[in-house]
C-alpha positions as CSV (number, residue, x, y, z in Angstrom):
1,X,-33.8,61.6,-26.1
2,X,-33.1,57.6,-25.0
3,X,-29.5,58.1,-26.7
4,X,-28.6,61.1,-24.6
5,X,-30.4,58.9,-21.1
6,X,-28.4,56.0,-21.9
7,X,-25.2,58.4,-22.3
8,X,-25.9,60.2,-19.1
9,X,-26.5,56.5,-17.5
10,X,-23.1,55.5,-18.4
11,X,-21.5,58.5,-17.4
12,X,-22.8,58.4,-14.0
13,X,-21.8,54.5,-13.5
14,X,-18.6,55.0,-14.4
15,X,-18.4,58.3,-11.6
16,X,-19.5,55.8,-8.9
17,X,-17.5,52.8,-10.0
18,X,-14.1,55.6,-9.6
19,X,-15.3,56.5,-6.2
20,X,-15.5,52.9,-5.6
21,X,-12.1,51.9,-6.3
22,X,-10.8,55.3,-4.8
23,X,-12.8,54.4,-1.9
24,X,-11.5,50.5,-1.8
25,X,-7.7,52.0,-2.0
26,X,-8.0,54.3,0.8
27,X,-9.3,52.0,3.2
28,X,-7.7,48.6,5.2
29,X,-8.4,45.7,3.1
30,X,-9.3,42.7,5.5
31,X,-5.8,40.2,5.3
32,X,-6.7,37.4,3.3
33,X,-8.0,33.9,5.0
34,X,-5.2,31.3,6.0
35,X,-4.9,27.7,4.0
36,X,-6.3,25.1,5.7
37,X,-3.6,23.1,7.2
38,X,-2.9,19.9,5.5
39,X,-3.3,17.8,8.6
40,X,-7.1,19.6,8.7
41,X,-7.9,19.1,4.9
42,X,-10.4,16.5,3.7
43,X,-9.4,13.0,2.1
44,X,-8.8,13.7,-1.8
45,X,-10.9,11.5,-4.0
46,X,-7.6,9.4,-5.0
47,X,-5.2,8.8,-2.0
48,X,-1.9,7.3,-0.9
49,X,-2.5,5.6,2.4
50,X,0.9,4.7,4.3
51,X,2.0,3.4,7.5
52,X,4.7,4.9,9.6
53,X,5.5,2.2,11.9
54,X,7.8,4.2,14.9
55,X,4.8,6.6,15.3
56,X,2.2,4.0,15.4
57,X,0.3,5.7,12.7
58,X,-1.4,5.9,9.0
59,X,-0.7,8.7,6.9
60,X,-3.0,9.8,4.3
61,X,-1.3,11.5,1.4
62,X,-2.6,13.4,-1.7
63,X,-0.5,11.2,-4.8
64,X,-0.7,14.7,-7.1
65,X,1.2,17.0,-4.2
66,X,2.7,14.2,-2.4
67,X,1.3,15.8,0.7
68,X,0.3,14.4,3.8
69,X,-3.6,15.6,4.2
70,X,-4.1,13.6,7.3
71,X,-2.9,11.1,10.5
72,X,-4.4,8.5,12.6
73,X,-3.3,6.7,15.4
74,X,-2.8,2.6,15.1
75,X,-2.5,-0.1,17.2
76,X,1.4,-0.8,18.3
77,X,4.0,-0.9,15.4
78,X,1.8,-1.5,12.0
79,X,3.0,-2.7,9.0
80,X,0.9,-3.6,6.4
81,X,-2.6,-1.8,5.1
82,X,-5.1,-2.8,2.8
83,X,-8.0,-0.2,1.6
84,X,-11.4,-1.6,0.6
85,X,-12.8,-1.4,-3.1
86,X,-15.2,1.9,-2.5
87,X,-11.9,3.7,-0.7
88,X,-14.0,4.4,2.7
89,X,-12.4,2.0,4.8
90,X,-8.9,0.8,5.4
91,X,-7.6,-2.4,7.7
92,X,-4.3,-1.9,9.4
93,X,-1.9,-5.1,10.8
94,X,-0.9,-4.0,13.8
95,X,2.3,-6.6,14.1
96,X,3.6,-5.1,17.3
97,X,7.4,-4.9,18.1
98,X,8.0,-8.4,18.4
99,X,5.6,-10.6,16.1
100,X,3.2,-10.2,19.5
101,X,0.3,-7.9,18.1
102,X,-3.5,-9.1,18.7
103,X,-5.1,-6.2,17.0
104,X,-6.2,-5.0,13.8
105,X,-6.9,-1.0,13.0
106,X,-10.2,-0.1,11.0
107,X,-10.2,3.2,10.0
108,X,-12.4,5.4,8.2
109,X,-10.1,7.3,5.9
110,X,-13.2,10.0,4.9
111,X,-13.6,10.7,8.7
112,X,-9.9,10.5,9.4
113,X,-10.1,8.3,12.4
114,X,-9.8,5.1,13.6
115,X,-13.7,3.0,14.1
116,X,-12.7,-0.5,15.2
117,X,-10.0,-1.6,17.3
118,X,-10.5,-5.6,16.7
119,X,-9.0,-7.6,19.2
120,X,-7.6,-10.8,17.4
121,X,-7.5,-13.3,20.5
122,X,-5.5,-16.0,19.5
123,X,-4.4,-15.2,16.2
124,X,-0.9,-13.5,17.1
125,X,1.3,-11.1,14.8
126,X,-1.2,-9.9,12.4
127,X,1.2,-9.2,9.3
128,X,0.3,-9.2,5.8
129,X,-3.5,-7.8,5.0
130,X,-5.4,-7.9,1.1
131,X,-9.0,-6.9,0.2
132,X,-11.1,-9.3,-1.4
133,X,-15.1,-9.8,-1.9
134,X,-15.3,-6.8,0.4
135,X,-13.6,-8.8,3.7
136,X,-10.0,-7.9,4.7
137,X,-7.9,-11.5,4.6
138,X,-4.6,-11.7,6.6
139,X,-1.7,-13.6,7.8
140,X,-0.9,-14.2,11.7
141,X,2.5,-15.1,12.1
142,X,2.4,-16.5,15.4
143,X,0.0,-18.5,14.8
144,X,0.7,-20.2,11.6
145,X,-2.9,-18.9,9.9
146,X,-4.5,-16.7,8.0
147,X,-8.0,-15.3,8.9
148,X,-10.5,-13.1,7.8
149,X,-12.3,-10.0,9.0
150,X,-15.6,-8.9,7.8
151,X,-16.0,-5.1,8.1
152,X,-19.7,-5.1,8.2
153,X,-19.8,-7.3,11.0
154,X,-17.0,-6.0,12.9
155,X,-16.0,-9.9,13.0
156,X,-13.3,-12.4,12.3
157,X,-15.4,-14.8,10.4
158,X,-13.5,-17.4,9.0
159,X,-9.8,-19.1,10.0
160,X,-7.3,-21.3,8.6
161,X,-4.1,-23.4,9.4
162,X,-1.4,-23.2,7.0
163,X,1.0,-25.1,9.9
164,X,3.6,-23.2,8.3
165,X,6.4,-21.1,10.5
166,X,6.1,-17.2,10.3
167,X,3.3,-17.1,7.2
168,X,4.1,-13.6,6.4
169,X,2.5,-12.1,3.0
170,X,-0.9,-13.5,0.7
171,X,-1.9,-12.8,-2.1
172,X,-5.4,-13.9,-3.6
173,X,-6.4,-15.0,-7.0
174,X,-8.7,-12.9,-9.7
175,X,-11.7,-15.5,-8.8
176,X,-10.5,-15.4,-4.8
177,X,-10.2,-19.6,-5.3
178,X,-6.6,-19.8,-4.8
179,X,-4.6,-18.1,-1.6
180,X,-0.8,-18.1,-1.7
181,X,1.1,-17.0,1.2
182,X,4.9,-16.7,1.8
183,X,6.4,-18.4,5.1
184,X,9.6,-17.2,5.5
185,X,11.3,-19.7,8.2
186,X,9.6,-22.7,6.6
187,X,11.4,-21.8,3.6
188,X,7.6,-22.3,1.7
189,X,5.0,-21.0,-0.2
190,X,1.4,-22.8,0.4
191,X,-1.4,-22.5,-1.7
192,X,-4.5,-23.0,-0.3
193,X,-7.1,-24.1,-2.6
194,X,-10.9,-23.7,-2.3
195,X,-13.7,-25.8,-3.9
196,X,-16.5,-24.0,-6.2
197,X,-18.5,-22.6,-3.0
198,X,-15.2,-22.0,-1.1
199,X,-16.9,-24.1,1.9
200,X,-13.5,-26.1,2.1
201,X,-9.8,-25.2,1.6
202,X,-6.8,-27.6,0.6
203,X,-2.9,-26.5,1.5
204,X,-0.3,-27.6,-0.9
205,X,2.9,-26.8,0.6
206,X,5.7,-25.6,-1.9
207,X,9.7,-25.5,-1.1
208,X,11.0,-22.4,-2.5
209,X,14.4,-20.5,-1.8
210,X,15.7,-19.6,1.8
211,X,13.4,-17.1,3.6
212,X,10.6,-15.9,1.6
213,X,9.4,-12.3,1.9
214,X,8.3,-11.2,-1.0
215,X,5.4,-12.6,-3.2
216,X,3.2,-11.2,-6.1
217,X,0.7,-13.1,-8.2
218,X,1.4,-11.9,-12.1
219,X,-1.7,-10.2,-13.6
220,X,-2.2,-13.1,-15.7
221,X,-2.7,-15.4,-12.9
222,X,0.3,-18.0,-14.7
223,X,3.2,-17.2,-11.8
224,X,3.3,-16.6,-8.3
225,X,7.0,-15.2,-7.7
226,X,8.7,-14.9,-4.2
227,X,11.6,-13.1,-3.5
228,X,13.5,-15.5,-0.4
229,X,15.5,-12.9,1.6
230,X,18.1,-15.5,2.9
231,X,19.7,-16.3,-0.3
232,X,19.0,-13.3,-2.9
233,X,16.5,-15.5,-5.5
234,X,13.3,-15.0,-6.9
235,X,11.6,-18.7,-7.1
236,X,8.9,-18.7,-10.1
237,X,6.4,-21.1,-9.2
238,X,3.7,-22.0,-12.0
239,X,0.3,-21.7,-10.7
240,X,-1.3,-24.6,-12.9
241,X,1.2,-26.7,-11.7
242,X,2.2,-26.0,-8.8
243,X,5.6,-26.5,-8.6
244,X,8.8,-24.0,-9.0
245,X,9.3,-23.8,-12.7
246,X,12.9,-21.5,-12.6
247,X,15.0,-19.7,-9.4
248,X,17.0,-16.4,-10.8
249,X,19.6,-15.7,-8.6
250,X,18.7,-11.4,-8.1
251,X,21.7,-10.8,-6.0
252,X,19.7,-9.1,-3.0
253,X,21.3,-9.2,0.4
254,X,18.1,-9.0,2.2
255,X,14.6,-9.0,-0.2
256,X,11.2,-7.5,1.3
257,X,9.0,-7.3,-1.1
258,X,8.5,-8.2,-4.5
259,X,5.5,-6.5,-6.8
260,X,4.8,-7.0,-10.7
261,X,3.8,-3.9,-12.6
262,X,-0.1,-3.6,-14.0
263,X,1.3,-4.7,-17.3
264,X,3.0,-7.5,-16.0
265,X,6.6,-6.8,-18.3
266,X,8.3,-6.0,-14.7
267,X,8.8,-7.2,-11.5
268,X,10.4,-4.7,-8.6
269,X,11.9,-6.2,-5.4
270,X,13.1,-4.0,-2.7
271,X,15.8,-4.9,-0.8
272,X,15.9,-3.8,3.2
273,X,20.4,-5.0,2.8
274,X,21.5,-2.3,0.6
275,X,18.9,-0.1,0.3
276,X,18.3,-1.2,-3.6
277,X,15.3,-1.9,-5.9
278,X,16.2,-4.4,-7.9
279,X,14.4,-4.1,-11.9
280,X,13.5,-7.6,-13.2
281,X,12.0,-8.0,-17.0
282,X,9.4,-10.8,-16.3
283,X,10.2,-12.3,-20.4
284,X,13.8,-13.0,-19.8
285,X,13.7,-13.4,-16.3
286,X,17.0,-10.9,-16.4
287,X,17.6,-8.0,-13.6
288,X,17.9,-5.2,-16.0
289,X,18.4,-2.3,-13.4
290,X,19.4,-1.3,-9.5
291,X,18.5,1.8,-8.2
292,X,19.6,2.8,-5.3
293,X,17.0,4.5,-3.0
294,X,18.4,4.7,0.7
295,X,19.0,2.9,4.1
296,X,16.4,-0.1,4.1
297,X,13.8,-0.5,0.7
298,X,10.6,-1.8,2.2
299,X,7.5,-1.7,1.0
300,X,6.3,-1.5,-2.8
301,X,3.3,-0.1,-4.1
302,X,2.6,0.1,-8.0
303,X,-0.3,2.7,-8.7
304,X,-2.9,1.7,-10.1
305,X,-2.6,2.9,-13.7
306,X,0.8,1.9,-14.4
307,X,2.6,5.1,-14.2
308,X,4.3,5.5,-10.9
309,X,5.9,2.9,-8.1
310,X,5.9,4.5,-4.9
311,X,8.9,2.3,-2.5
312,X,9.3,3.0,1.0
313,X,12.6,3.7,1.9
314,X,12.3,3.1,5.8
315,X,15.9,3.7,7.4
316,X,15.6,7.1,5.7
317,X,12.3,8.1,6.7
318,X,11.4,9.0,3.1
319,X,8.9,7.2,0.3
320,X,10.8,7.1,-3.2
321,X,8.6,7.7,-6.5
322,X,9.7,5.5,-9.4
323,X,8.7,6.4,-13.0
324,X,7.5,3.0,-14.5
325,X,8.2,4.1,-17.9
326,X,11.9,5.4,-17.2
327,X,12.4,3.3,-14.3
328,X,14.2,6.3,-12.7
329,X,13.8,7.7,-9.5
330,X,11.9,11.1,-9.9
331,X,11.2,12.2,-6.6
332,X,11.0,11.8,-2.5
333,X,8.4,12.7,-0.1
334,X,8.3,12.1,3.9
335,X,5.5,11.2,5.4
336,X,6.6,10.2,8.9
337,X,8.7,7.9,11.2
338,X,10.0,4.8,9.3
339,X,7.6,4.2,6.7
340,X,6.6,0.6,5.4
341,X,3.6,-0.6,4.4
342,X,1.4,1.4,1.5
343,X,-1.7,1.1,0.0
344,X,-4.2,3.0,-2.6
345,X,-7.4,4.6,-2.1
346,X,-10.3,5.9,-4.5
């Protein structure tokens, strides 16, 4: 007697689940929901952050889809970005059109929009920008400093002369006692040198090639190379010493910027003359490749793992992706109006 319920059971499921599906073709279907536009989507976990410096803006770009998931507006004509450790916040140079910016961009990349407008007063040209110790550290041209801003604050806490002309890029060392900065029409690199509680900092002024760009601490913390853009060489200065230790002649009519991979093997400079990224082996000191990206190669960023360089290829409006184990171009992406200055979030 159960046998023949359960039969009957499943006899008269199956009747409703046909007039179901008779049912489900013979009516409208409602259409199916939109995608969210990209512009609308929220921050992926992992993100490219770049500046596009004709539309006064950041882009924020998923790295998987090389897709732009968000904009926000900048200060006038920004060019370089740094992102803090925990990815929330990043700190935007805004240079302005002629060296003449007094303001620096803090924006909330979860929230998509800018928090802090930070008026600079004196400190003029706000150009290169690193995170270190949770404080964004940065060069101001026009002034012949570098400075400090405290995001927690909302302050500049902490100044220094480097007496240098146009200090444009720093770079900071793994235990954040040594700062070297690039000054291109001093034809110098200083290193400024803390004591143990960083209370006091020392400059030791380096001459390097003509017009230094250009400069990357190796992941060792040995070298401190600068590509000078007024006379196509890389100077190698040893950082113990502190003195040049070699000059390779790289052939670059114009060098930007120069940026060693995670390993430390290689060393790519991008060069704004010919539109080239020049492929150095850091053992033999050799160029070992050009590739040719485009009208004006700008900015370099290495991701973080070691597999991709992303270059930004500004006269073309386009960011090149470079395969670090092929060293071949592999793809392009836009993300706006002359892009430069890059950075990575997560």
């Amino acid at each position: 007697m159960q046998r023949r319920r359960a039969v009957v059971f499943l006899w008269a499921m199956a009747v409703l689940g046909a007039n179901v599906a008779q049912a489900q073709e013979t009516q409208k279907l409602p259409p199916e929901p939109r995608p969210v536009p990209l512009a609308m989507a929220p921050m992926a976990k992992v993100a490219l952050v770049v500046l596009n410096k004709d539309a006064d803006e950041l882009a924020i770009v998923d790295p998987g889809r090389l897709k732009v998931l968000g904009r926000v507006k900048t200060g006038p004509v920004p060019h370089e970005v740094a992102v803090s450790a925990d990815g929330k916040i990043a700190v935007v140079t805004n240079y302005g059109a002629h060296a003449d910016g007094t303001t620096l961009s803090v924006i909330d990349l979860t929230a998509e929009k800018e928090i802090h407008r930070v008026e600079l007063g004196d400190l003029k040209g706000p150009h290169g920008v690193v995170f270190f110790d949770g404080k964004a550290w940065f060069t101001a041209e026009g002034s012949k400093k570098i400075a400090r801003y405290d995001p927690t604050t909302n302050k500049i806490d902490w100044t220094h002369e480097i007496g240098q002309n146009r200090t444009h890029m720093l770079v900071i060392s793994p235990e954040g006692h040594a700062i070297y900065t690039s000054n291109v029409n001093s034809d110098s690199v200083t290193v400024v040198t803390a004591n143990a509680d960083r209370s006091q900092w020392t400059n030791t002024v380096i001459a390097v090639g003509k017009a230094p760009e250009g400069i990357d601490l190796s992941p060792d913390g040995k070298e401190v190379w600068a590509a000078n853009s007024g006379d196509g060489s890389v100077s190698i200065i040893d950082t113990a010493a502190k003195k040049v230790v070699g000059t390779v002649d790289v052939g670059t009519k114009h060098s930007n910027r120069l940026k060693f991979t995670p390993d430390g093997k290689v060393v790519l400079v991008s060069d704004i003359g010919s539109g080239d990224l020049v492929v150095m082996d850091v053992a033999t000191r050799k160029v070992t490749k050009r590739l040719h990206l485009g009208s004006s190669a700008e900015g370099i960023l290495m991701q973080p793992d070691g597999t991709r360089a992303f270059v930004a290829v500004s006269g073309d409006d386009k960011v090149a992706v470079v395969d670090l184990k092929t060293l071949a171009v592999v793809t392009t992406f836009t993300t706006g109006k002359d892009p430069d200055g890059l950075a990575w979030a997560e």
